[in-house]
N, C-alpha and C positions, 0 to 999 in steps of 0.2 A: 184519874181525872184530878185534876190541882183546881183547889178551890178559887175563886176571882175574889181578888181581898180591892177593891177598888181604890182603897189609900195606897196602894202598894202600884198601881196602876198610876195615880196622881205622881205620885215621886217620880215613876220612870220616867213619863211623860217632861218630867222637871230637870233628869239627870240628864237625859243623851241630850239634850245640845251641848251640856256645862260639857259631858264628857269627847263630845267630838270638837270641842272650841280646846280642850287640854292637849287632844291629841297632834292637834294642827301647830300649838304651840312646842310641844315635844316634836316635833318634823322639823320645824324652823330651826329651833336649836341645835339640834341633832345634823342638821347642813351646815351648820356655821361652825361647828367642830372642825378644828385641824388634829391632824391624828401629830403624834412625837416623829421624828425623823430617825432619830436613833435606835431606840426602842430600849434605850437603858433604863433601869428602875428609877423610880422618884422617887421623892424623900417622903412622900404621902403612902406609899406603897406602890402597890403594881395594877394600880386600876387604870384602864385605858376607858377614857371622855364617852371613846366612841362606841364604845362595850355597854357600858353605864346607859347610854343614851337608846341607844337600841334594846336593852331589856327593858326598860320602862318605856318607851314605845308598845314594845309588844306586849306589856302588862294592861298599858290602854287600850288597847285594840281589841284584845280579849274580855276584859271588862265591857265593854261598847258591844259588843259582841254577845254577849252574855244577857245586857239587857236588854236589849233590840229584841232578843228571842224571847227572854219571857213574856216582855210587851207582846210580842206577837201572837204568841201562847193565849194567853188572858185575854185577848180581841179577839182570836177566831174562838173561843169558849162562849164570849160572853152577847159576841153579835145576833146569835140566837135567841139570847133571852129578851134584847131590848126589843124583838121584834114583835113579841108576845103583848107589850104594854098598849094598853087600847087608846090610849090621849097620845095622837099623834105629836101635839107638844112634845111631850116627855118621850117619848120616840126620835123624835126629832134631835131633840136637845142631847139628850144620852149619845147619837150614832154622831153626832159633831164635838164632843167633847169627848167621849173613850176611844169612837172605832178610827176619826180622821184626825182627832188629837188637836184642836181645837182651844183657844184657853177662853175661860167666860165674857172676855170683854172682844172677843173676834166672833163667837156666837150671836152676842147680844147684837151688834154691828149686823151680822150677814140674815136675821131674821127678825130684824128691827122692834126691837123693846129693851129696858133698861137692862142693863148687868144685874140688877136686883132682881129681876122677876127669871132671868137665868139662873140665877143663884136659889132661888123659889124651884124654878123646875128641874132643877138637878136634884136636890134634896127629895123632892116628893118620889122622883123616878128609880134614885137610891132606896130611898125606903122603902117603896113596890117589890122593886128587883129581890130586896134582902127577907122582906116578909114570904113573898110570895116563892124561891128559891133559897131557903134557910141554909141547905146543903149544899149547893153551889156558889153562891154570895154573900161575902160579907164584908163593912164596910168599918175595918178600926181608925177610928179618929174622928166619925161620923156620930152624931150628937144626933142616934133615933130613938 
């Protein structure tokens, strides 16, 4: 069982757009490549555009890949334990911000109170989760 580090959660949740918005980037360029006609060596070497473009494609894809699944990992672990918190709040707030990936000011929005008092019930629900599951949860970056 792989521990649920929750800052390590936060980052994912931060990386796969940046890294599906890179990937889409590397596609577009990678189309707009014309390959050489001839196929004689260049004075750069023998590196072909379209070679280039396509390993670093599939270097993102893989990475995107990579955390997509840990993410995944870390939500089917940790969806059990938010279940256990008695203050449907923090129930609440935790299954909209780790399990459906949510950021604090689209929470605050869809169950109407400040981004502050969001930011209030994440930290208390963190704290719970990490006191009450020492060996399953833990939260580096998180000021408990």
């Amino acid at each position: 069982m792989v521990k649920i580090n929750l800052f390590r959660m936060r980052q994912l949740m931060r990386q796969i757009p940046r890294k599906l918005w890179q990937i889409e980037q590397e596609r577009a360029k990678a189309t707009k490549i014309t390959t050489v006609l001839t196929g004689m060596p260049r004075a750069s070497g023998n590196h072909s555009q379209v070679e280039d473009g396509a390993i670093r494609l599939s270097e993102l894809e893989d990475a995107y890949a990579d955390a997509l699944e840990e993410l995944k990992e870390m939500r089917k672990q940790l969806e059990p334990l938010i279940d256990t918190l008695e203050d449907a709040r923090l129930s609440a707030t935790m299954r909209l911000r780790y399990i459906s990936g949510y950021s604090q000011d689209e929470i605050a929005d869809s169950i109407y109170v400040a981004s502050r008092t969001v930011r209030r019930y994440l930290y208390q629900a963190e704290k719970e989760l990490c006191k009450r599951y020492p060996d399953q949860v833990f939260a580096d970056g998180l000021p408990l």
